[in-house]
N, C-alpha and C positions, 0 to 999 in steps of 0.2 A: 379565198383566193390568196391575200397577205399570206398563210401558213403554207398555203403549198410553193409559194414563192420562196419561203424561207427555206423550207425545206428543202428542196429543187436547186439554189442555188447554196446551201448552205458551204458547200466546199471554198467556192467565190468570197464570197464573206469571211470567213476565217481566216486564208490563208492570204488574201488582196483586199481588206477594208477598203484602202482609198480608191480604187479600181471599181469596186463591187457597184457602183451605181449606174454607172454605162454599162457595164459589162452583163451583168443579170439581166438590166431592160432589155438588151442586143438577142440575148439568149432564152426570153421567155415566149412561153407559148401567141400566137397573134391575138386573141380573143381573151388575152389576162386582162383583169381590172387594174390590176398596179400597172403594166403596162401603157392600158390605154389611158391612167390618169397623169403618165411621168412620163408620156412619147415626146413631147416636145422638149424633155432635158436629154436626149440621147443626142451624142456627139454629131453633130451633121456631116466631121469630116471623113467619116467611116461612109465610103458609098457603098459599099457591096454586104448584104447582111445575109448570114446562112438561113435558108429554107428553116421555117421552124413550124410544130403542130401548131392546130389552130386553138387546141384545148388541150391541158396538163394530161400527164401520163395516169392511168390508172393505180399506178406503182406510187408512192409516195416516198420511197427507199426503198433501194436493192441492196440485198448483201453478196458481196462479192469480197471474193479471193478465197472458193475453194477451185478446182481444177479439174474437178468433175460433177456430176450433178449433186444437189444436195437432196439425201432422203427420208431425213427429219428434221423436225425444228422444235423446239420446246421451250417455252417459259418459265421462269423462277417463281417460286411461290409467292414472292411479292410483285412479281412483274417487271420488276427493275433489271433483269439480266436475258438473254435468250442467249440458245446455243442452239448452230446448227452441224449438221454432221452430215460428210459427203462419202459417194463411192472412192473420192481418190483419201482414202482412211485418215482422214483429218476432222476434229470436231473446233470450233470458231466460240470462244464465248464475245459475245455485243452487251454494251452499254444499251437498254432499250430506249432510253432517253436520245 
């Protein structure tokens, strides 16, 4: 649960450290462990909290920014790189890390 936490909010965390601890709690699934062990540090003054799943996404990371679907995907021979390639004729190299 911790890793998919990290991962899930990873954006939150990089880019709003001081932010990230109300804000990730606010936004994680109802039924997380980090969640329901840190409920009681969430900001009380926030009354309205967006509908959220009851359990993490299957997805643990999405790659996005091609602009049509993507029709491969392939690994580096060490694992540390992937690339995917779409119909809108763009190939994407990601840090797999």
């Amino acid at each position: 649960d911790a890793r998919r936490f990290i991962m899930y909010q990873k954006v939150a965390i990089e880019n709003s450290p001081l932010q990230a601890h109300s804000s990730t709690l606010m936004f994680s699934p109802a039924c997380s462990l980090i969640k329901g062990c840190f409920k009681h540090e969430e900001p009380k003054w926030i009354t309205i909290q967006p509908a959220m799943r009851d359990e993490w996404s299957v997805y643990s990371q999405t790659l996005e920014g091609h602009s049509s679907v993507v029709n491969s995907v392939a690994f580096s021979r060490v694992s540390t790189r992937l690339a995917s390639a779409s119909f809108d004729d763009t190939v994407n190299i990601w840090d797999a890390s």
